[in-house]
C-alpha angles and dihedrals in degrees: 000000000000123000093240091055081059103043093044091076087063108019086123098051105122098181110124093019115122106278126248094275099056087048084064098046115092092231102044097245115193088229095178086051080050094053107033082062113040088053093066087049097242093143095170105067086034091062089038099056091041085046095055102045096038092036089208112055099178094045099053088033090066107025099030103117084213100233097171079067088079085050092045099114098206082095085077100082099038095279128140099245113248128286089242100169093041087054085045090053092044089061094057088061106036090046092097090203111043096162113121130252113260112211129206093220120147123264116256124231097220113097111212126201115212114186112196121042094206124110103297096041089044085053099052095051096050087054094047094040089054092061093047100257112146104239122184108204123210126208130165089196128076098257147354128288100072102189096015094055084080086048111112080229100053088116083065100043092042082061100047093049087050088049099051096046091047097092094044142061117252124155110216124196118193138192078030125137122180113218099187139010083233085074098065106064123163093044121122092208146009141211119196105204103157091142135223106001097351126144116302098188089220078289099110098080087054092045113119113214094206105053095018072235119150134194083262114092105239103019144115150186134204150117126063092328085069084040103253121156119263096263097030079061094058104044079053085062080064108042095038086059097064088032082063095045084063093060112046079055100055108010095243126088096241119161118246110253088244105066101051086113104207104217094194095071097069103122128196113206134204118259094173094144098041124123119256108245118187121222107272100235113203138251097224124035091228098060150341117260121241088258086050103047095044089055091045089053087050095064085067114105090216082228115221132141114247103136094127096054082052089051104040123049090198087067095042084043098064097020098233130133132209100270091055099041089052085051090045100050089054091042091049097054076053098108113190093010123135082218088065116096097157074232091151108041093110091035095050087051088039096071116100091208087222093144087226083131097064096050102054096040113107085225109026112259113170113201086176093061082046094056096038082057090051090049102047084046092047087058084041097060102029086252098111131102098244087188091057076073113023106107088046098050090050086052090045081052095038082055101045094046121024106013084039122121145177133167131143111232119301107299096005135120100196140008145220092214120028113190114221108192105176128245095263107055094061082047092067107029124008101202095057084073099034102048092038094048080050093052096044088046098053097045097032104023082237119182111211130226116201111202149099123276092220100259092136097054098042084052086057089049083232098142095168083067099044093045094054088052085045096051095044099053090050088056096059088035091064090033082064096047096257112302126200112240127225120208133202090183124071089203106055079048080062093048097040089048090048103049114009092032090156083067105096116232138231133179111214088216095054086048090048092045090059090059104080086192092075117090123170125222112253100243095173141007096232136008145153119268099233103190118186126253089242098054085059099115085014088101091156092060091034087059096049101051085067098042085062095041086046092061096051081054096246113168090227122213122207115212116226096231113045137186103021116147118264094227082270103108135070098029089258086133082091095033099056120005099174092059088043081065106052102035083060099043081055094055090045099046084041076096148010084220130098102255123227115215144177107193112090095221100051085050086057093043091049101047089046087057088047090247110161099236144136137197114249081239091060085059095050097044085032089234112195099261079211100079116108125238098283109242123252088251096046080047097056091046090049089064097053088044085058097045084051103051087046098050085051096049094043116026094018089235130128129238111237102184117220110268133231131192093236094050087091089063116105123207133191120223134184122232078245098052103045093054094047088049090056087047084052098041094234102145115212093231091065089049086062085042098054091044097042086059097042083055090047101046100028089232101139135099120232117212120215090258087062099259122148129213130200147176139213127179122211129177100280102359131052114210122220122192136178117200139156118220110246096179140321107319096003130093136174114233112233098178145310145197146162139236106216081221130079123239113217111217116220133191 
């Protein structure tokens, strides 16, 4: 993997870059570091930090014409922008130590000629003497200031240039005109400053804006002489001197990649919701107080971009925003690496992969697309966690092969629909598909296809599995002329438009909606609309969901915040159970209401977290809301039970399951432990399995209480499981548990 396959997810992030407003500002302020700052009154690193980017504070508090004022967005809701130069002046006079920093740096050997002592020659020697250059300064006045000198605050200037240049070496001459360039020999470089209308030595016509180059090696040209503006001179002071580092290294001017300020990327952001906050107007004309001042920086937004960490609890969970994660998906494929860290294993299996992100970024960025890349590198590459996404694979590969179906309608050899319900929806109740699949062949001729879309195995990145399912779906799909499919899942109608898009699309619900006959029971007076992360751009679906609500007389909610992921997707249940919890203690809490949904797996998450909900599909069959979550082995079996009650309706053929030697065993589970053994993924039938192999093999422990343990490795997880013999055949489960690792037997 190469660092730029990783950044390019999030190139066009903006959070953390200067705010509109710096990008307006000459010298590039970090005005939300300012502010931040200045309105809990810590005047010191706020002075510090302005100091050090304007070089001199008093000059640009005063003289500065505030243009990131037209970029300040508290105009947006009907605000005055900040003050921000009077808050700038206030803190020269509230920072209690104004006196520079002195350095110990080592003295360079490169001599610089500077001629003009007025504000832009002045800038750049401060700049150059700070970083231990030794810089001869030329002035044919009497002293420094140029344009200022005629300023009715010169006095004040005059101090505040003495101040700055107090802790450095500069050597000044005064009453000193240079004639010609030819006169200053022994100078590495040289910056002509000599102000408006000053002397240009033939060199204007070569300068180059960009770089304040000429067609003389070693010199250059700024300030009002080139006619820039007063503080765009002195923000040149600063750029020219690393300008000029550049080119005593390599010999040539070049810019530092830091400072190619891209204009494009000033974002505006939405502050619908803040609080109107009128400009703080001052006591005295002269300057804000510090009470003052410190209410007037509050009114700043601080404006930053971190919608997405508002909006995904993956990101505010592990407090990292979009820039880091696309550095540390490259540093972590870095095996061997000092830069690898395998900082972003749990992060990378946390994501949802909802695509909620996406939707709500100003620009785009998709963290999901970044961690699916990270996951499909991880398989790639041996570096991923095979038992983050075990139990999910087998089920991907128990849907595409044994609980997997296909037929056209009765009799036929092709159709015009084919419904794709997904492999979840059967799972957990069988007459959603059934019924469903009765009603669309009857009023369509559908044929059915029961199956999984792949998402199982997408979530894994493991895309040799998902391209097999993929391509084999798109073979039967042709073999059947091209049938449009009609989908109950939001999700398989993701997969299907991501990877398979020349397959057309239908939404059982619109379908359903355009049917006046159906009329849903009314299963309860009010409740919230919970619409799945996947339907988000799916409007259609998304209609007729409350078309058919609306029939059965529901007074429908909407949540304020739709389409966020349940905690189902991506597989990061494993991964992170502690975010799984809280992620689905947040969708249930999103409102007091019974929810109505129409995605399978946020039903099973729901009634697991004892959220009153139904599935718009219970409405319209009138399923008895009473029935507990099914349990993953009654889910699996209600799979089988659909693919049977389909091959008999269809093909007249019966269904005959594959058989294993454990499946005569018989266990005994409480109410407790069952539900604690789906929380933990274990399946009934590999508990058989692991005691049908202990009482093969003889390879348990029995404990004085007459306990048995045993052991079975599989190939990323090892089973442990604790049972008492009730009779022949027939155990009592104790416990049971897994470690996501194999344990290699040796002997």
């Amino acid at each position: 993997m190469k660092l730029e396959e990783s950044k390019v997810f999030v190139n066009d992030c903006f959070s953390g870059e200067p705010a509109s407003c710096s990008y307006a500002c000459p010298f590039g302020l970090d005005i939300r570091f300012f502010m931040e700052r200045v309105r809990k009154g810590r005047w010191i690193p706020a002075y510090k930090m302005f100091r050090d980017t304007v070089i001199f504070p008093v000059i640009v508090s005063r003289l500065c014409p505030q243009p990131c004022r037209n970029n300040c967005q508290r105009p947006s809701i009907g605000d005055e922008p900040l003050a921000v130069r009077d808050l700038e002046y206030a803190c020269t006079l509230y920072a209690l130590n104004r006196r520079p920093e002195n350095f110990v740096i080592p003295p360079k050997t490169q001599r610089i000629a500077i001629i003009g002592a007025g504000p832009a020659g002045l800038s750049c020697a401060l700049n150059l003497a700070q970083k231990n250059f030794h810089v001869i300064l030329f002035e044919k006045e009497t002293g420094w200031g140029g344009e200022l000198r005629a300023h009715p605050d010169f006095k004040l200037f005059d101090e505040e240039i003495a101040l700055q240049f107090s802790s450095t070496r500069v050597d000044f001459e005064f009453n000193r005109e240079i004639g010609s360039l030819d006169e200053l020999t022994g100078f590495d470089a040289i910056y002509v400053a000599t102000g408006k209308n000053g002397a240009t030595f033939d060199l204007m016509e070569s300068r180059d804006s960009d770089l304040m180059n000429t067609s003389r090696p070693g010199v250059f040209m700024g300030g009002a002489l080139c006619g820039v503006p007063l503080m765009e001179s002195i923000a040149q002071g600063s750029l020219l001197a690393r300008i000029m580092e550049a080119y005593f290294q390599t010999g040539r001017a070049a810019r530092p990649d830091s400072d190619r300020v891209i204009t494009d990327r000033v974002h505006f952001l939405n502050h619908s919701g803040e609080e109107k906050k009128a400009l703080v107007t001052m006591a005295s004309p002269d300057c804000y107080t510090e009470g003052e001042a410190k209410a007037e920086a509050s009114r700043c937004f601080l404006c930053d971009c971190k919608i997405c960490w508002e909006n995904c609890e993956m990101i505010k969970w592990f407090r990292k925003m979009p820039p880091r994660l696309g550095v540390e998906v490259y540093t972590d494929s870095q095996a061997g690496s000092s830069l690898s860290k395998r900082s972003l294993i749990r992060e990378t299996y946390s994501c949802n992969i909802c695509g909620k992100c996406k939707s709500v970024c100003p620009v785009g960025v998709d963290i999901g697309a970044l961690m699916q890349f990270s996951r499909e590198d991880r398989l790639r590459t041996n570096k991923n966690i095979p038992a983050f996404h075990d139990f999910w694979i087998r089920q991907f590969d128990f849907h595409t092969s044994e609980a997997f179906f296909v037929s056209p309608s009765k009799e036929m050899k092709s159709c015009e629909y084919l419904f794709f319900p997904g492999c979840q929806l059967g799972a957990a109740e069988p007459d959603h598909v059934l019924k469903s699949y009765a009603y669309l062949q009857e009023t369509l001729n559908a044929g059915i296809m029961v199956g999984c879309c792949g998402a199982p195995a997408y979530w894994a990145g493991d895309k040799k599995r998902l391209s097999g399912n993929v391509e084999r779906i798109r073979s039967i799909w042709d073999s059947m002329d091209r049938p449009t499919f009609i989908f109950a899942c939001a999700y398989c109608e993701n997969i299907f438009r991501l990877l398979m898009p020349e397959i057309k699309q239908e939404s059982l619900y619109t379908v359903m909606a355009k049917d006046d006959t159906i009329v849903p029971a009314r299963l309860f007076e009010a409740a919230a609309m919970f619409d799945p992360c996947t339907a988000r751009d799916d409007l259609s679906m998304q209609e007729g969901i409350r078309i058919l609500a609306g029939r059965a007389n529901v007074a429908i909610e909407e949540l304020d915040n739709p389409n966020r992921c349940c905690g189902y997707g991506g597989h990061m249940r494993l991964a992170n159970p502690g975010l799984y919890e809280e992620i689905t203690k947040h969708r249930k809490d999103a409102s007091d209401k019974p929810y109505i949904v129409y995605c399978a797996n946020c039903r099973e998450v729901f009634r697991q977290k004892g959220k009153e909900c139904a599935h718009i599909l219970d409405m319209v069959y009138e399923i008895d809301q009473g029935k507990c979550a099914p349990t993953l082995k009654s889910q699996k079996e209600n799979a089988l039970e659909v693919k049977k009650k389909l091959m008999k309706r269809l093909i007249g053929d019966d269904f005959i399951p594959e058989k294993h030697e454990w499946d005569s065993i018989r266990l005994i589970i409480s109410q407790e432990l069952q539900d604690e053994l789906d929380r933990k993924l274990i399946i009934e039938d590999d508990l058989k399995e692991a005691i049908w192999l202990a009482e093969r093999t003889g390879e348990r422990f029995l404990s004085d209480d007459g306990v048995f343990q045993c052991s079975m490795v599989k190939s990323v997880l090892t089973y442990w499981v604790q049972y008492k013999e009730l009779a022949t055949g027939e155990y009592e489960i104790q416990s049971a548990y897994i470690h996501r690792m194999k344990f290699n037997r040796e002997g």
